[in-house]
N, C-alpha and C positions, 0 to 999 in steps of 0.2 A: 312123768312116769311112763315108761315101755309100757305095752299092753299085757306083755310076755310078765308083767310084775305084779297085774292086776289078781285077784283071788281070781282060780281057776271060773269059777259058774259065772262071773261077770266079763269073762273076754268074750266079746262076738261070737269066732267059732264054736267054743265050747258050749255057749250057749245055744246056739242054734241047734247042737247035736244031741243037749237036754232037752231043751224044752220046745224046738219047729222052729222052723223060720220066722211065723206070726209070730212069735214073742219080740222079733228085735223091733228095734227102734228105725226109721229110716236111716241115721247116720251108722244103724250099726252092720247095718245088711249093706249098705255101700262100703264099710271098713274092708268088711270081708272080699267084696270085690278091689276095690285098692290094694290089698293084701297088706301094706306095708306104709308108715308115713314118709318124710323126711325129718333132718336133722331138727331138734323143739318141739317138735307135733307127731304125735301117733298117728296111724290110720284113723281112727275114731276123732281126733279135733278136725285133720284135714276133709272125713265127710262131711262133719256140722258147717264146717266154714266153704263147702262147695254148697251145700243146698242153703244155707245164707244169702250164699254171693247168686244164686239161679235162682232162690224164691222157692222152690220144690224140684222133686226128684222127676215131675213133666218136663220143664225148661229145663234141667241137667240134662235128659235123654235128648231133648232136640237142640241142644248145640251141636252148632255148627263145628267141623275139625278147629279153627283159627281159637273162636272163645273158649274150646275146651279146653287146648294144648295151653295155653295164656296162662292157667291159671296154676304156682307153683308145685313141683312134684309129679306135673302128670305130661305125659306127649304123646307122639303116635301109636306107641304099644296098646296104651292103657284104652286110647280113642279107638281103635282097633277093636282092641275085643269089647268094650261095650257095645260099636258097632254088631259085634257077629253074638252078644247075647240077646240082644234087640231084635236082630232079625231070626234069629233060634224062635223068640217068643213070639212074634207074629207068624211065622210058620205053623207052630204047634198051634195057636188057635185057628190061622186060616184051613188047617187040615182038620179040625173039630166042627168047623162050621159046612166043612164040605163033607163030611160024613153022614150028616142027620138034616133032618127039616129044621132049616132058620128059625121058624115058631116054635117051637118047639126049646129051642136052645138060645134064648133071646141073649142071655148073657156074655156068651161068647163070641156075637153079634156086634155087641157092646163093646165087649172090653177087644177084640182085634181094632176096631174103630179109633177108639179111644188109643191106644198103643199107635196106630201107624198117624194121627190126624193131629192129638193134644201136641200142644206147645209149638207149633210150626209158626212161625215169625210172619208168614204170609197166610192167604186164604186158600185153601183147595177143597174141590170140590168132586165126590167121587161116587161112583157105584158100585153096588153087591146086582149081577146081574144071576138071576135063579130058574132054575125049571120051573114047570107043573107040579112038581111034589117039593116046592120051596128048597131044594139044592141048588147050591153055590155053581154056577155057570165059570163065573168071571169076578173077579173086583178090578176095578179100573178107578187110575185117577184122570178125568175127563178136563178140567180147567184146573188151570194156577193164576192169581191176582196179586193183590196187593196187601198191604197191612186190613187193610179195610172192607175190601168187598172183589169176588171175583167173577168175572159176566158167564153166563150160564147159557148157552143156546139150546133148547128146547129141542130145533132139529137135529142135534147132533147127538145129543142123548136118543132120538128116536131114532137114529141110524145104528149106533153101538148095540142097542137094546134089539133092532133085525139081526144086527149082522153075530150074535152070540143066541140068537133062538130064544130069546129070552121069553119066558111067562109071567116074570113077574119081575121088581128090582125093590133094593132099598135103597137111597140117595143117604148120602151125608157130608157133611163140609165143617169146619172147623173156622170157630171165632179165635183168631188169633189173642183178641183181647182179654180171652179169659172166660169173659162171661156167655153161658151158654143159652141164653134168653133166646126166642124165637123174634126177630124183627118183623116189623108189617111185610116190609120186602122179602122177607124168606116166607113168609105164610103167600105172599101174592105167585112168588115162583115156585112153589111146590102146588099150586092149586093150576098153573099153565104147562107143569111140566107131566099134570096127573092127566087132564085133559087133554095133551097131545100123545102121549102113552094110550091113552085109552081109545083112540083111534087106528090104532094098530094092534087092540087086544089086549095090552100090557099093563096089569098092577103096579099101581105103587103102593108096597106093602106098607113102609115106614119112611121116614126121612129124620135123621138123628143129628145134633149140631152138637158138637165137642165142642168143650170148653178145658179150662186148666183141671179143672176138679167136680167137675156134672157134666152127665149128658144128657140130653133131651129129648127127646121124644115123641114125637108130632101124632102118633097113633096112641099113645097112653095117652098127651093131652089133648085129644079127640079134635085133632087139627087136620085130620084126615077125613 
């Protein structure tokens, strides 16, 4: 059955325009973006069977062009503009986090992190570099690795963090595999990268590890 046949308050849009966007479902707020199915499937089976096939609507966002175009009904248009609503929403919070004190707005903190870091198929490793009154200098992504771990040079974060005036920074890097657990080796190098910072004056306010669905927090869990 067309969506167009469904009782008006249960199509996507119209619900979204009763009752907010929080009411949809994940397949249904991606319907609305697909706008349209193909032949046998509405927009609403073809998003269930996209976040099936990625696991979640994290791995949806970070395919690559090749696995997204793959999969039937969708190609460069569609990979396009999710592209440019992607980077719309990391603008809008990196220009929220650059307006106010970081502490202040930890959330937004978060969810830009989360948004440019979750579901990336490799490691990367990156910083929010800040003033004196905890505004957004810089973000930088500093290393890229492997599925597994990416090397991290201590002097080179302490050159970046000179050469943007920094006062203070917050690190974060991204567990490809999901899980956002802090490893012995991420606590050892956030403890040599605090210690070479702090020779040159420079906080390390937080260090945050993305995963598919948690992020973590090394200054909440008193890792700092």
């Amino acid at each position: 059955m067309a969506i167009t046949d469904w009782p008006e308050d249960e199509r996507p849009r119209e619900k979204l325009l009763l009752r907010g966007a929080a009411a949809l479902s994940d397949a249904e707020l991606l319907a609305i973006f697909l706008r349209t199915g193909i032949p046998g499937k509405s927009a609403v089976d073809m998003a269930r069977e996209l976040i099936n096939e990625f696991k979640s609507l994290t791995r949806l966002f970070a395919a690559s062009h090749q696995e997204f175009c793959a999969f039937p009904g969708l190609g460069d248009a569609k990979y396009a503009q999710l592209q440019a609503v992607l980077e719309m929403a990391r603008r809008a919070l990196s220009e929220e986090m650059r307006q106010t004190d970081t502490l202040n707005s930890p959330a937004a903190v978060r969810d830009y992190l989360r948004l440019a870091l979750a579901g990336k198929a490799h490691e990367v490793f990156c910083a929010v570099f800040l003033d004196s009154q905890n505004r957004v200098l810089a973000i930088e992504e500093l290393f890229q690795g492997t599925l597994n771990q990416a090397s991290v040079y201590p002097r080179e974060v302490v050159k970046r963090a000179l050469a943007h005036n920094a006062a203070a920074l917050i690190l974060a890097h991204n567990h490809p595999s999901g899980v956002a657990e802090p490893s012995q080796a991420d606590e050892n190098l956030t403890q040599a990268l605090k210690k070479a910072l702090a020779l040159v004056d420079v906080r390390v306010l937080d260090h945050f590890i993305i995963g598919c669905s948690a992020t973590i927090s090394f200054s909440e869990r008193g890792l700092l």
